[in-house]
ZABAMI-574249 format. One record per residue: residue number from 1; residue in one letter; x, y negated, z negated of N, C-alpha, C in turn. Coordinates in Angstrom, 1 decimal. Atoms other than C-alpha are relative to their C-alpha. Example, Ala and Ser with C-alpha at 12.3 -4.5 7.8 and 13.67 -1.06 7.14 Angstrom:
   n res   n.xx   n.yy   n.zz  ca.xx  ca.yy  ca.zz   c.xx   c.yy   c.zz
   1   a    0.9    1.2    0.0   12.3    4.5   -7.8    0.9   -1.2    0.0
   2   s   -0.9    1.1    0.0   13.7    1.1   -7.1   -0.8   -1.1   -0.8
***
This chain:
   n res   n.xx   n.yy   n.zz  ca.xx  ca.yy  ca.zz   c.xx   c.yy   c.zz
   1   x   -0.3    0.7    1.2   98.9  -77.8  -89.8   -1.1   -0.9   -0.4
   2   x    0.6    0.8    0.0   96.9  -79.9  -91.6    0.3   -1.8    0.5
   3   x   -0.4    0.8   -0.7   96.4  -83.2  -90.0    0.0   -1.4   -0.8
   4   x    0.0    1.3    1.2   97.3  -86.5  -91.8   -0.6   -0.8    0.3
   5   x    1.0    1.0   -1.3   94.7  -88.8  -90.8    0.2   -1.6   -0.1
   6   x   -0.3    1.5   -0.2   95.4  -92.8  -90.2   -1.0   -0.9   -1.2
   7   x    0.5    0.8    0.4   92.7  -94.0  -92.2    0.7   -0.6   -1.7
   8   x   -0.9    0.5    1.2   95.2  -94.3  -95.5    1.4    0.4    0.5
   9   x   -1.3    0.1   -0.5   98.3  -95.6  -95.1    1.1    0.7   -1.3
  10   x   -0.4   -0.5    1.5   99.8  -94.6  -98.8   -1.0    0.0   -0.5
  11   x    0.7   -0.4    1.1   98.9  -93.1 -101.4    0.8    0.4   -1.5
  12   x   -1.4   -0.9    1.4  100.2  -92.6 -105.1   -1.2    0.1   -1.2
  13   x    0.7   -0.8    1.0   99.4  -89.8 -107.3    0.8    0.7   -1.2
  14   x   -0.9   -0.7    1.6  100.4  -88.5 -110.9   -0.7    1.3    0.3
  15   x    0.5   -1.5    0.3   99.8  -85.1 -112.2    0.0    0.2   -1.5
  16   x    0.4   -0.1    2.0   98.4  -85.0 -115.9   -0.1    1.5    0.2
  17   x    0.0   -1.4    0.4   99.1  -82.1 -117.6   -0.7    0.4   -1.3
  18   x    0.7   -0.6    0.8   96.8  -79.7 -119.6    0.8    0.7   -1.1
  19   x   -0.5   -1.1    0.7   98.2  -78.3 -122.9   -0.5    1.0   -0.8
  20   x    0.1   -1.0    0.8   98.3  -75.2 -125.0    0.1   -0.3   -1.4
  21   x    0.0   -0.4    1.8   97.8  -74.5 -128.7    1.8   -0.5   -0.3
  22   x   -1.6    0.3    0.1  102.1  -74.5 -128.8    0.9   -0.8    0.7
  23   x   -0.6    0.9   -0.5  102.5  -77.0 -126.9    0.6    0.2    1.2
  24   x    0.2   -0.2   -1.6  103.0  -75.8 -123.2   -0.5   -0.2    0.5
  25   x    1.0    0.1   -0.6  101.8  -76.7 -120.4   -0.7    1.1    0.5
  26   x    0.8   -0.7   -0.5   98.7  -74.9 -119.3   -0.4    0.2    1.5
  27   x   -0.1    1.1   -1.7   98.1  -76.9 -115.7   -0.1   -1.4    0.1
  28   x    0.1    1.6   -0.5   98.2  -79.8 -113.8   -1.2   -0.7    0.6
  29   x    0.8    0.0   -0.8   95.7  -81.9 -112.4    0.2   -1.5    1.0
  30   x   -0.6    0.8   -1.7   96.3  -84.3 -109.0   -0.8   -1.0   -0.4
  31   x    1.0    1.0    0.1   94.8  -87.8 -110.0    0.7   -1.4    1.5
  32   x   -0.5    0.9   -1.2   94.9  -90.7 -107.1    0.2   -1.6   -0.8
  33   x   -0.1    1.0    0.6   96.2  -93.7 -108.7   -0.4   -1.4    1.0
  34   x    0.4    1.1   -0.4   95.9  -96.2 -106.2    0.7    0.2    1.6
  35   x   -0.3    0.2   -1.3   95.7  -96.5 -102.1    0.4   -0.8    0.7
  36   x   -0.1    1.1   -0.7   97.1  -98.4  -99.2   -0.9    0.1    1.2
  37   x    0.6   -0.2   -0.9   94.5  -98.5  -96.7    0.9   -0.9    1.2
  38   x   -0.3    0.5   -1.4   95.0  -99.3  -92.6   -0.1   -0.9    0.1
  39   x    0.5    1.3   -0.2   95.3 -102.5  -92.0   -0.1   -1.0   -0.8
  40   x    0.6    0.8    1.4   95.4 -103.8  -95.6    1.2   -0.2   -0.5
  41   x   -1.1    0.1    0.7   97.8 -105.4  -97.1   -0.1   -1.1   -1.8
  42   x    0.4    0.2    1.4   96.2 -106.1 -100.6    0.6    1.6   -0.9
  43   x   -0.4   -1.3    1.0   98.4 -102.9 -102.1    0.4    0.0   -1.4
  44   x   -0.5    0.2    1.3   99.6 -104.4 -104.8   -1.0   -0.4   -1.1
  45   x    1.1    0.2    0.8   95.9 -105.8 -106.1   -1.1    1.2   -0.5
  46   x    1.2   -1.0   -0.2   94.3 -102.7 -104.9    0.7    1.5   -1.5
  47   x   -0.6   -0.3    0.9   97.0 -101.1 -107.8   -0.6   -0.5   -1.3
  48   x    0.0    0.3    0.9   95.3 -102.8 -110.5   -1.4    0.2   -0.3
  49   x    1.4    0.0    0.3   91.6 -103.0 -109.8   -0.6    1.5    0.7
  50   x    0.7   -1.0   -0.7   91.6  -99.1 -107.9   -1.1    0.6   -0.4
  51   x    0.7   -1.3    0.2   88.5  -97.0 -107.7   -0.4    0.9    0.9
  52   x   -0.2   -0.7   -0.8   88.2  -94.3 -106.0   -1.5    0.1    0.4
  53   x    0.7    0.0   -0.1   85.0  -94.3 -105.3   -0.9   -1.0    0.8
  54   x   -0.2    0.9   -1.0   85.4  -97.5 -103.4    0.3    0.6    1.6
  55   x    0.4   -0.6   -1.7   86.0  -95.7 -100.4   -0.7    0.8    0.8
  56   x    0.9   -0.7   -0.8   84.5  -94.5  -97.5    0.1    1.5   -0.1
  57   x   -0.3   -0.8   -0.6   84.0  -91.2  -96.4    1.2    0.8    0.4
  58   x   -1.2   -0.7   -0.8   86.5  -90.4  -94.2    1.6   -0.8   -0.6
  59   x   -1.1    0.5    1.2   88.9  -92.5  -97.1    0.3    1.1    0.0
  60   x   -0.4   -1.1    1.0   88.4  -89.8  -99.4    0.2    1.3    0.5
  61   x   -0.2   -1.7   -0.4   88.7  -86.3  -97.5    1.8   -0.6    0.9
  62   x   -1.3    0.9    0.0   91.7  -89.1  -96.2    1.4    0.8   -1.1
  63   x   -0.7   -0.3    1.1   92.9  -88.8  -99.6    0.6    1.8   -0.5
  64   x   -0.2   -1.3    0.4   92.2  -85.1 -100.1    0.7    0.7    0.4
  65   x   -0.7    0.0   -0.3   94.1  -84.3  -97.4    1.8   -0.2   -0.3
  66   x   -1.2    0.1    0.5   97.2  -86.0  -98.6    0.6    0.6   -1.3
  67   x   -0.8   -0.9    1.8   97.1  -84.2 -102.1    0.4    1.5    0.6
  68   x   -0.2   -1.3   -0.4   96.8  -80.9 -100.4    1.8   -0.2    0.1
  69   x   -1.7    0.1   -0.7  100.3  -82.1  -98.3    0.8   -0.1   -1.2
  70   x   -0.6    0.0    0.9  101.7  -83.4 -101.6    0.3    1.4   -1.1
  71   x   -0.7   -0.7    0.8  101.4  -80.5 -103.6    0.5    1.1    0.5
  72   x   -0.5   -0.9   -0.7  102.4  -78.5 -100.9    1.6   -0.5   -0.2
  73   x   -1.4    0.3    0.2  105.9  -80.5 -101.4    0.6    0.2   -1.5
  74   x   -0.8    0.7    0.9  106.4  -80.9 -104.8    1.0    1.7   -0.6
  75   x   -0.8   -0.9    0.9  108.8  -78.5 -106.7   -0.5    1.4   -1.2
  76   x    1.0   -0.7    0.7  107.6  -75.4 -108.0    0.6    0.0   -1.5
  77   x   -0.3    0.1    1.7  110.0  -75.2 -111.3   -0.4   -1.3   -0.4
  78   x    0.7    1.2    0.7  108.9  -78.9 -112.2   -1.2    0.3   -0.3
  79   x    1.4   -0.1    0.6  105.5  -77.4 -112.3   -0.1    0.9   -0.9
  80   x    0.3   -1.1    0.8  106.5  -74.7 -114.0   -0.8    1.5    0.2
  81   x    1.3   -1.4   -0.5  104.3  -72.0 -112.2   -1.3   -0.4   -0.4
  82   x    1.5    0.4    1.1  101.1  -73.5 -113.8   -0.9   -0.6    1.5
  83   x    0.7    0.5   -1.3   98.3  -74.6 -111.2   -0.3   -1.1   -0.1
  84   x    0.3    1.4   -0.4   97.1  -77.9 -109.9   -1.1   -0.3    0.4
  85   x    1.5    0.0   -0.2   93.6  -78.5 -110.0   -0.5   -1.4    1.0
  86   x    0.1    0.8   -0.7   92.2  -80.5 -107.5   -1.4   -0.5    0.1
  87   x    1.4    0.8    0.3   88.8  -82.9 -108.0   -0.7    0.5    1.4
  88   x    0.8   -1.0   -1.0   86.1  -81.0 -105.8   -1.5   -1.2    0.1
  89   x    0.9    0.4    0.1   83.3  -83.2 -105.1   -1.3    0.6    1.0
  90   x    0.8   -0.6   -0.7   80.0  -82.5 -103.0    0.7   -0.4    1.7
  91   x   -0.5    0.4   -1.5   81.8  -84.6  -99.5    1.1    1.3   -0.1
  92   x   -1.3   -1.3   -0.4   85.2  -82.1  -99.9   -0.8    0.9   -0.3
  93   x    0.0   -1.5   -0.2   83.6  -78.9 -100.4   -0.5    0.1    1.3
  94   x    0.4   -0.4   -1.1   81.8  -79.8  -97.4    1.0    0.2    1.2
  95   x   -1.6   -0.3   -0.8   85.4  -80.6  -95.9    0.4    1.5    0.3
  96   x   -1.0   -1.4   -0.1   86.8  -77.5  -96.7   -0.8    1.2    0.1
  97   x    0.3   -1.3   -1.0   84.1  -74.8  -96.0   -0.7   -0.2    1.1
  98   x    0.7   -0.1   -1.7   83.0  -76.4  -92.3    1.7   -0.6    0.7
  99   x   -1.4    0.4   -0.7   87.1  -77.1  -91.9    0.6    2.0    0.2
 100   x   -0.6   -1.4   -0.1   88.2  -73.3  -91.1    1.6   -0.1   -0.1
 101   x   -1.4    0.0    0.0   91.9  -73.9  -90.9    0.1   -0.6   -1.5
 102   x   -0.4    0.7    1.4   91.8  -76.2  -94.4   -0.4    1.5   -0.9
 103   x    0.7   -1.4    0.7   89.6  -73.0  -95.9    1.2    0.8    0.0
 104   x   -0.5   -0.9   -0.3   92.2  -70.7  -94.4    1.5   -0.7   -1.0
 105   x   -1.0    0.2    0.3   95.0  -72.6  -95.7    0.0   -0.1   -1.8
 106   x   -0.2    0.4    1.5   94.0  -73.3  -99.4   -0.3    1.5   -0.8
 107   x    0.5   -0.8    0.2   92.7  -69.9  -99.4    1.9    0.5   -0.7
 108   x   -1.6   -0.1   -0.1   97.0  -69.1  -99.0    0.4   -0.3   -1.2
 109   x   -0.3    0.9    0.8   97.7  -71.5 -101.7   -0.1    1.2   -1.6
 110   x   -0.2   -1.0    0.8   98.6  -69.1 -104.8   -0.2   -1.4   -1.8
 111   x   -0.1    1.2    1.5   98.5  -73.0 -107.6   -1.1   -0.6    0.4
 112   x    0.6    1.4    0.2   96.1  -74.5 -106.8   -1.7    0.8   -0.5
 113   x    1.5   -0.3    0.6   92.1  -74.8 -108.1   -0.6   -0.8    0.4
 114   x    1.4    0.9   -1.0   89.1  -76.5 -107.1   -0.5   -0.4   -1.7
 115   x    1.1    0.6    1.5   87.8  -78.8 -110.4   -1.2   -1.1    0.8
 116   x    1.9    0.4    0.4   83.7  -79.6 -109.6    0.2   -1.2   -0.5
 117   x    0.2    1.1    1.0   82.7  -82.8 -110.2   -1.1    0.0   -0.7
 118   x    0.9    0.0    1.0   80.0  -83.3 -112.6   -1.3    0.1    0.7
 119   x    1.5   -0.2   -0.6   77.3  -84.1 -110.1   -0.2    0.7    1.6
 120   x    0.0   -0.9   -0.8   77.9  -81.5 -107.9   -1.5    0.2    0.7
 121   x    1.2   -0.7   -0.9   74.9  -80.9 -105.0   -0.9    1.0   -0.7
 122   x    0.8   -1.4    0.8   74.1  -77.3 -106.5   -0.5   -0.3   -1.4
 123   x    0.0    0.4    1.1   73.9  -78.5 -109.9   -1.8   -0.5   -0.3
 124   x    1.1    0.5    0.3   70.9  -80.6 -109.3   -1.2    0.8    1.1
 125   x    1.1   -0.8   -0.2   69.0  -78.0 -107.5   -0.3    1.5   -0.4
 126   x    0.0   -1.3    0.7   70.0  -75.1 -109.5   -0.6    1.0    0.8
 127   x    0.7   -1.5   -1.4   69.6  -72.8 -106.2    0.9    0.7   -0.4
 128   x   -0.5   -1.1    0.1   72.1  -70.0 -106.2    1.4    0.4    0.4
 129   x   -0.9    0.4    0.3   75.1  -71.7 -106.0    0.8    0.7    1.4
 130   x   -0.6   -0.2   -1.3   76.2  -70.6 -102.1    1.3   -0.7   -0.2
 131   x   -1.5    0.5   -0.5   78.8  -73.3 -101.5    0.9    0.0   -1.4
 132   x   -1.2   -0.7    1.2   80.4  -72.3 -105.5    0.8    1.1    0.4
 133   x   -0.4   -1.2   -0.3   80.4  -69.3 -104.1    1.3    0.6    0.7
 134   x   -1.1    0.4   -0.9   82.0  -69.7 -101.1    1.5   -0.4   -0.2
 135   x   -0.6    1.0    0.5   84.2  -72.2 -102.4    1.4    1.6   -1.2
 136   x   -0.8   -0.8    1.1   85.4  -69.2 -105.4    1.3    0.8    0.9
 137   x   -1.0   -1.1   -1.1   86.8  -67.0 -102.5    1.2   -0.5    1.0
 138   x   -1.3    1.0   -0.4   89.4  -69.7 -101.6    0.9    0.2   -0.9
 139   x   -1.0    0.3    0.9   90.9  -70.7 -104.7   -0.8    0.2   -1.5
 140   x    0.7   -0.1    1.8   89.9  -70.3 -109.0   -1.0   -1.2    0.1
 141   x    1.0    0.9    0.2   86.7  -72.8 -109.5   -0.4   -0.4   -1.3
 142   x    0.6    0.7    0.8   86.6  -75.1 -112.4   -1.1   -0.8   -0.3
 143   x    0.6    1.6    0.7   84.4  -77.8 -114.0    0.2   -1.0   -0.9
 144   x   -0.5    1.4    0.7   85.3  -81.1 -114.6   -1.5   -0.5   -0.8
 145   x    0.9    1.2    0.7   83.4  -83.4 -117.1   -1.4    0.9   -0.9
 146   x    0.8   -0.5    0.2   81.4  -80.7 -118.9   -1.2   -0.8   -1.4
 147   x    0.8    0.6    1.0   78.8  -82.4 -121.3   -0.6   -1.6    0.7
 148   x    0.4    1.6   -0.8   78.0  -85.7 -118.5   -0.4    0.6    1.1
 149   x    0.1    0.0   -1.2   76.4  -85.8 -115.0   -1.6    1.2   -0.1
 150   x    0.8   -1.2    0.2   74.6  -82.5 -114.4    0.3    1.4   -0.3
 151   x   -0.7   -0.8    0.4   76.2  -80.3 -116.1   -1.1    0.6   -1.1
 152   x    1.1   -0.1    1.4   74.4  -78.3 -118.8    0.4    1.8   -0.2
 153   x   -0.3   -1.1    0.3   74.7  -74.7 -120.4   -0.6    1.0    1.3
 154   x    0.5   -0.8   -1.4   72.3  -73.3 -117.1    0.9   -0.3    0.4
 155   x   -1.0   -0.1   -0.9   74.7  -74.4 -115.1    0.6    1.0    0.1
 156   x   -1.1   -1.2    0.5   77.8  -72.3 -116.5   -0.6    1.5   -0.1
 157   x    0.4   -1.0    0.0   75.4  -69.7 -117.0   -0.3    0.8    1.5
 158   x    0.2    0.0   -1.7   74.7  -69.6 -113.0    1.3    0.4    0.2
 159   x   -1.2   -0.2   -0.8   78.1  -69.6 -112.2    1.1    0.4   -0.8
 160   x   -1.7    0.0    0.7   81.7  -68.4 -113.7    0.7   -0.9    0.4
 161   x   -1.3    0.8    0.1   83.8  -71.1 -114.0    1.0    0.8   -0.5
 162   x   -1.3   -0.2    0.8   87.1  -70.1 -114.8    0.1   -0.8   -1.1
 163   x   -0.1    1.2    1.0   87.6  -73.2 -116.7   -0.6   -0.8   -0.1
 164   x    0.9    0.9    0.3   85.7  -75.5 -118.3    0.1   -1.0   -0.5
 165   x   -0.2    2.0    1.0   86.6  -79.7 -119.4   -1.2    0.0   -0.3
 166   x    1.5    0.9    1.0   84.5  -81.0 -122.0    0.1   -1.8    0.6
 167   x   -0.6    1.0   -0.5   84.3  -84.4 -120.9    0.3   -0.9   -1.6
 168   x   -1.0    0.6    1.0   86.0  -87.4 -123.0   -0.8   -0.9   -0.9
 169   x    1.3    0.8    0.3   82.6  -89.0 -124.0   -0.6    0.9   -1.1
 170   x    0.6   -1.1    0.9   80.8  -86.0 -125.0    0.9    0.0   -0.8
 171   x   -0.4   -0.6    0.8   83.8  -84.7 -127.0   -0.4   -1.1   -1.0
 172   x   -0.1    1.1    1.1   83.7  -88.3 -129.1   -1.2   -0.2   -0.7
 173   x    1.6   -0.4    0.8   80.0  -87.4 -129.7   -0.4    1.1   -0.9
 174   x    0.2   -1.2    0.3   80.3  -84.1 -130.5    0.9    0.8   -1.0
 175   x   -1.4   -0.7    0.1   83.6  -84.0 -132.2   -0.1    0.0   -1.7
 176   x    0.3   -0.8    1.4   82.0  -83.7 -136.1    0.3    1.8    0.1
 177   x   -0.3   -1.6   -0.5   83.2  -80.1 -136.6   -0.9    0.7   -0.2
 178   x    0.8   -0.3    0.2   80.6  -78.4 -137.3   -0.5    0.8    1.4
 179   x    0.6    0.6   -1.4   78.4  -79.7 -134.1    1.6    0.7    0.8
 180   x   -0.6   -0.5   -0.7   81.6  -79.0 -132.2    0.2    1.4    0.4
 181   x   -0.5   -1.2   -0.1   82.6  -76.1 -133.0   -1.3    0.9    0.6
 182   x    0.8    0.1   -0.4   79.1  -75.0 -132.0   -0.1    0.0    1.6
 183   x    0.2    0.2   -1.3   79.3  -76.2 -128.4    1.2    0.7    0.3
 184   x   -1.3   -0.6   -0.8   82.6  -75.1 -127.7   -0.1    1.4    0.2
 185   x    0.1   -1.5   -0.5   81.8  -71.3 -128.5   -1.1    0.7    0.3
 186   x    1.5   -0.3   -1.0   78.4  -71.5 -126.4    1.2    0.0    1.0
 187   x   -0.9    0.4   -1.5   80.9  -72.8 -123.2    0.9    1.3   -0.5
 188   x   -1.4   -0.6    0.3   83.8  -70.7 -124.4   -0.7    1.7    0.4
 189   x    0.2   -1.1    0.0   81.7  -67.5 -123.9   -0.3    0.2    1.8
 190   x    0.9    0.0   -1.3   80.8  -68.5 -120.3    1.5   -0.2    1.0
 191   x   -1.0   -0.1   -1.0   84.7  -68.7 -118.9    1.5    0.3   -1.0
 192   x   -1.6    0.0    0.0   88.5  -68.1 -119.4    0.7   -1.0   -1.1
 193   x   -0.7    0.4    1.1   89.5  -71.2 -120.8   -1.1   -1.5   -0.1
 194   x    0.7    1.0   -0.1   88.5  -74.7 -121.9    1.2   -1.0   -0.7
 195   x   -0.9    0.9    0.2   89.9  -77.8 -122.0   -0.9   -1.2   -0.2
 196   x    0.5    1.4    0.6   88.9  -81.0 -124.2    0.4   -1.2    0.5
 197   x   -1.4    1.3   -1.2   89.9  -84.4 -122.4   -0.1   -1.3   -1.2
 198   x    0.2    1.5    0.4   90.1  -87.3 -124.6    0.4   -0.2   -1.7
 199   x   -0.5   -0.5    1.5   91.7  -85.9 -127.6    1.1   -1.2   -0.3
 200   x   -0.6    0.5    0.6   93.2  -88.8 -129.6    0.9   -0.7   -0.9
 201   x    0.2   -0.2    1.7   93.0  -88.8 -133.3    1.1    1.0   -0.4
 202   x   -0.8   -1.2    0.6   95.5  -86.8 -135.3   -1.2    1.0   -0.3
 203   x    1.6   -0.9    0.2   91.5  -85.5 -136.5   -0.6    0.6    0.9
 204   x    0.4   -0.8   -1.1   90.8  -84.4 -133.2    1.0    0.7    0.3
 205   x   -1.3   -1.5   -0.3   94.2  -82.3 -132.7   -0.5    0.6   -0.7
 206   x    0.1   -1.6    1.3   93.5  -80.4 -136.0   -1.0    0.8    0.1
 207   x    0.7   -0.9   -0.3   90.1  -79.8 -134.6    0.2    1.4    1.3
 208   x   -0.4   -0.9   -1.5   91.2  -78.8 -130.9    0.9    1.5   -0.5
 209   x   -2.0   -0.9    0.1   94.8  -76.7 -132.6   -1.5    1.3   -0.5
 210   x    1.5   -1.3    1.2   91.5  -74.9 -135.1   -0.9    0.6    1.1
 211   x    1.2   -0.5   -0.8   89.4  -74.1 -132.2    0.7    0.8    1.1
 212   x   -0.4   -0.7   -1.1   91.8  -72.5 -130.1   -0.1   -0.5    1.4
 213   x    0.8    0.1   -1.3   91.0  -74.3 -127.0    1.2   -1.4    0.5
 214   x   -1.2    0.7   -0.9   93.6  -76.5 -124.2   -0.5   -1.7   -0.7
 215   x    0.0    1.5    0.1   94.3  -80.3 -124.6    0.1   -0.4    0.9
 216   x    0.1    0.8   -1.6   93.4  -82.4 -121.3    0.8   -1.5   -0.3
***
């Protein structure tokens, strides 16, 4: 089994959901709202000012760990059948393809996905994308934050993403229609589906509903 490791004591996490054109959900994805580390009894401060990026190492594959266990618990009709994407950075992938049991187990896992973070290892040396690779033959392989980090049209063209987020910056740059519509069916030819994050505006629905494409 996987092993729960000491260095976080709690943890609490939502699950934002991806929608469809009709208003369904499309998927979920596992966000970490705020930790109780070992030994700490600032939980209630660490609730207000969290970043995740504040922890160590062996925090965060900590953390990753506990989302696995969590969504291994939660309720499959509450999710609806829809999958649960799970934030993939360069430390966890290295978790999960030199962990053979974690590999083996998420491999099992029929909801879940691996979402890329923006500045993914491979990204910035545009080699030949091994640990994507790898990585594909577990579970579906997204990309989070498309349009920030090192993300770029080579990229997507290297690799099949299944799915592809715009991120919530870009879209607010990008989101003249025109210009949009434009980028979205460059990305949109390079995977499955795509999902906008940061959609606000009644003017940004009518573009997203027009464009055919998910709401993050």
């Amino acid at each position: 089994m996987i092993k729960n490791s000491v260095e976080i004591d709690f943890c609490r996490f939502v699950l934002e959901p991806s929608f469809k054109k009709d208003g369904s959900i499309h998927s979920w994805e596992i966000l970490t709202k705020n930790v109780k580390k070992k030994h700490c009894n600032d939980y209630l401060a660490n609730e207000v000012g969290f970043c995740f990026t504040s922890l160590s190492d062996k925090e965060k594959i900590d953390v990753f760990k506990k989302q696995i266990l969590t969504i291994e618990r939660l309720d499959t009709s509450k999710l609806k059948s829809k999958p649960v994407s799970l934030n993939v950075d360069s430390l966890i992938s290295d978790c999960i393809l030199n962990d053979k049991y974690i590999g083996d187990y998420l491999k099992n896992q029929k909801n879940i996905a691996f979402e890329i973070n923006e500045h993914f290892h491979e990204f910035n040396t545009k080699c030949s994308m091994v640990d994507l690779k790898c990585l594909s033959k577990l579970c579906p392989v997204w990309l989070d934050d498309f349009g920030s980090g090192l993300t770029s049209l080579t990229i997507i063209d290297m690799f099949n993403f299944e799915c592809i987020k715009i991120d919530k910056d870009y879209f607010w740059e990008i989101q003249s229609e025109s210009e949009f519509f434009n980028v979205i069916n460059k990305v949109k030819s390079y995977c499955n589906f795509v999902i906008v994050e940061g959609v606000e505006t009644i003017e940004q629905r009518k573009v997203r509903i027009s464009g055919e494409i998910l709401l993050g």
